[in-house]
N, C-alpha and C positions, 0 to 999 in steps of 0.2 A: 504494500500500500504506500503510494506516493504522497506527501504531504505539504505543502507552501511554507514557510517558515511563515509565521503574522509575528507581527511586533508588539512587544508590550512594553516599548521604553516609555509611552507615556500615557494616558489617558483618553488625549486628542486622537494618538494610533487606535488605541483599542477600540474606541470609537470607531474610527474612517476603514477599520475591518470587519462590521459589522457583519456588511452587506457581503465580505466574500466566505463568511461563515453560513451565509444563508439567514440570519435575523433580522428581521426588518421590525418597524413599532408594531405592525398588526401581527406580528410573530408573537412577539413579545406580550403582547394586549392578551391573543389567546392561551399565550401557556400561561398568566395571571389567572387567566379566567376556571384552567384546572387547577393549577393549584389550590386557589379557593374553595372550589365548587369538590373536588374531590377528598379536600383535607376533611371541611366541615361536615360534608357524608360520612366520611369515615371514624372520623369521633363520633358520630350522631350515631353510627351502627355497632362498634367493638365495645362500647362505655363498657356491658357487661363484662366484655374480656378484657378492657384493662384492670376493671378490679380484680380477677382470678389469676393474672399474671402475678400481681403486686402481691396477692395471697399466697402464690407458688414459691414466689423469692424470698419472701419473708421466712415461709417453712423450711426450705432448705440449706436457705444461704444466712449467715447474718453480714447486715450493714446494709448501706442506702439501699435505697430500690433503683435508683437513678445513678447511670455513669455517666458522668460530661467529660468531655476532653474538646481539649482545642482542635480546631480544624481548620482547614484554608477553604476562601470562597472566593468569589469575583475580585476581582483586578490579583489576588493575592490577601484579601483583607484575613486575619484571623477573626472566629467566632466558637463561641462553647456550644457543640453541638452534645444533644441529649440523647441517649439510649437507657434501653432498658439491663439492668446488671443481670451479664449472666458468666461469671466468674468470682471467686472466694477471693475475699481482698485478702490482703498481705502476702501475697503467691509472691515466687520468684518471678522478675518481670523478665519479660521476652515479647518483642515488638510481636511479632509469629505466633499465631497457635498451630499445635501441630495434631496430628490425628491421636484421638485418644487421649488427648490434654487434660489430665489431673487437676486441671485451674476448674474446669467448668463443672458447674455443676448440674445434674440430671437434664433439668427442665431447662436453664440456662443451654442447654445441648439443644436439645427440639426449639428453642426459639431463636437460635442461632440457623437450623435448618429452615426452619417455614419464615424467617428474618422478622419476626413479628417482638424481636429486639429492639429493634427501628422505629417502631412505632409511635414513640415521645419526639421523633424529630418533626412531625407533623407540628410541633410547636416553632421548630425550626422554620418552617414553612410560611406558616401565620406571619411571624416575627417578619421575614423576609429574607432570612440568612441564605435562604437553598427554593429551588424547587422541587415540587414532587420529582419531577422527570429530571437527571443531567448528569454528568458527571461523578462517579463517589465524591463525596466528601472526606479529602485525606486529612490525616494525621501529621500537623506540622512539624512535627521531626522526621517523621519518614519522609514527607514533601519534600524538604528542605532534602534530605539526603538526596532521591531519586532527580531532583532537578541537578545536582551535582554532576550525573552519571549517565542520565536520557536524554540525549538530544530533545528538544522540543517539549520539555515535561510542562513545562509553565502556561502550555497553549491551553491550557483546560481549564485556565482559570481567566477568560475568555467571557466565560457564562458563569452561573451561578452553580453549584451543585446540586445531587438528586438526592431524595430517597432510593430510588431505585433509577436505573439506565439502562442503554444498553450494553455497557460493559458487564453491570451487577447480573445482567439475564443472561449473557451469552460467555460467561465465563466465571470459575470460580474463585473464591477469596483468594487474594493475593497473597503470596507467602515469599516474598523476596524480588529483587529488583528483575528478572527473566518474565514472571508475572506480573510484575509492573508493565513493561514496556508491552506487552500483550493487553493489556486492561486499556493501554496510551489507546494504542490503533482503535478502537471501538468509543472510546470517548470522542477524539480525534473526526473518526467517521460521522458520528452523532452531531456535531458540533459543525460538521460543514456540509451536514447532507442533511438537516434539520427541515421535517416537515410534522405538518398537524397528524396523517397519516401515521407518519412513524411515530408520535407521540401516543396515539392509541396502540398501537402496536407492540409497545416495550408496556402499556398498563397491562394488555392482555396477557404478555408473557410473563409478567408478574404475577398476576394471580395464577397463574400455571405454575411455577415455581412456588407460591407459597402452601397451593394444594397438593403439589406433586412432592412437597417438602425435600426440595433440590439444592437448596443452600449447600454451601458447603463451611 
């Protein structure tokens, strides 16, 4: 996959690349209008299951219910994006979970697989940090590393990040920079082949992923 370098030395660029990313304000207008319109459904329909989550973590795990960490968003801005805990605090830290990770606990596991982890970033959304649809939202010390190492890493922050993408759908949790630069090309594609089409497209394979409990 061939890619254009875009520039992000200033604001004015990011801007005057809008248009060869494929967004334009009525782009922009309609993915406002899911964000909105599918956040507030989707609080309005899980209420029950976020209380049985918050019930599940509490029995299992002790300490918050909520994990925030920093993350990078548009232009590069930091923001405290929220998840739901599915790991035993004071574990030996390692950026990477690996298969059969002693960190996680039971049900922390199944909401890691059906990503229903994720689900407090819908506040993220509201706020305006992220969109539902876009890019992951990384981890500014891993960013920071992998923009070191990838060519072109920084192009993702272009847009705002997702909940969910098509990187999140058409490939699994990243576990080091080989899986980075694979995660790049699909955010990458997303971000320059950007249609309303393909924005239902990655919601549909999401709910396919959260049923088909495909997370990895």
């Amino acid at each position: 996959m061939g890619y254009s370098k875009l520039s992000l030395d200033s604001e004015k660029e990011i801007e005057d690349n809008r248009n060869e990313i494929g967004y334009t304000r009525l782009d922009f207008f309609q993915k406002l209008i899911i964000d909105f319109t599918f956040s507030i459904l989707l609080i309005s329909t899980v209420s029950p299951l976020l209380l049985y989550i918050i019930y599940r973590i509490k029995r299992e795990s002790e300490g918050p219910i909520l994990f925030r960490q920093t993350r990078v968003g548009l232009n590069g801005k930091k923001f405290n994006c929220y998840k739901f805990r599915s790991m035993h605090i004071n574990r030996e830290f390692n950026p990477y979970t690996q298969d059969n990770d002693d960190r996680i606990f039971p049900f922390g596991e199944f909401m890691r697989k059906t990503r229903i982890d994720e689900l407090p970033q819908l506040w993220n959304v509201i706020k305006g940090d992220m969109h539902l649809i876009g890019p992951r939202a990384e981890w500014d010390i891993l960013s920071k590393k992998y923009e070191a190492v990838i060519p072109n890493y920084s192009e993702r922050y272009l847009v705002k990040p997702g909940i969910t993408g098509l990187a999140q759908v058409s490939y699994p949790y990243g576990r080091g920079i080989d899986d980075a630069k694979e995660k790049l090309k699909y955010d990458l594609e997303y971000i320059q082949n950007w249609s309303i089409w393909l924005e239902f497209k990655i919601i549909w394979k999401t709910v396919a992923v959260v049923l088909g409990r495909r997370g990895v």
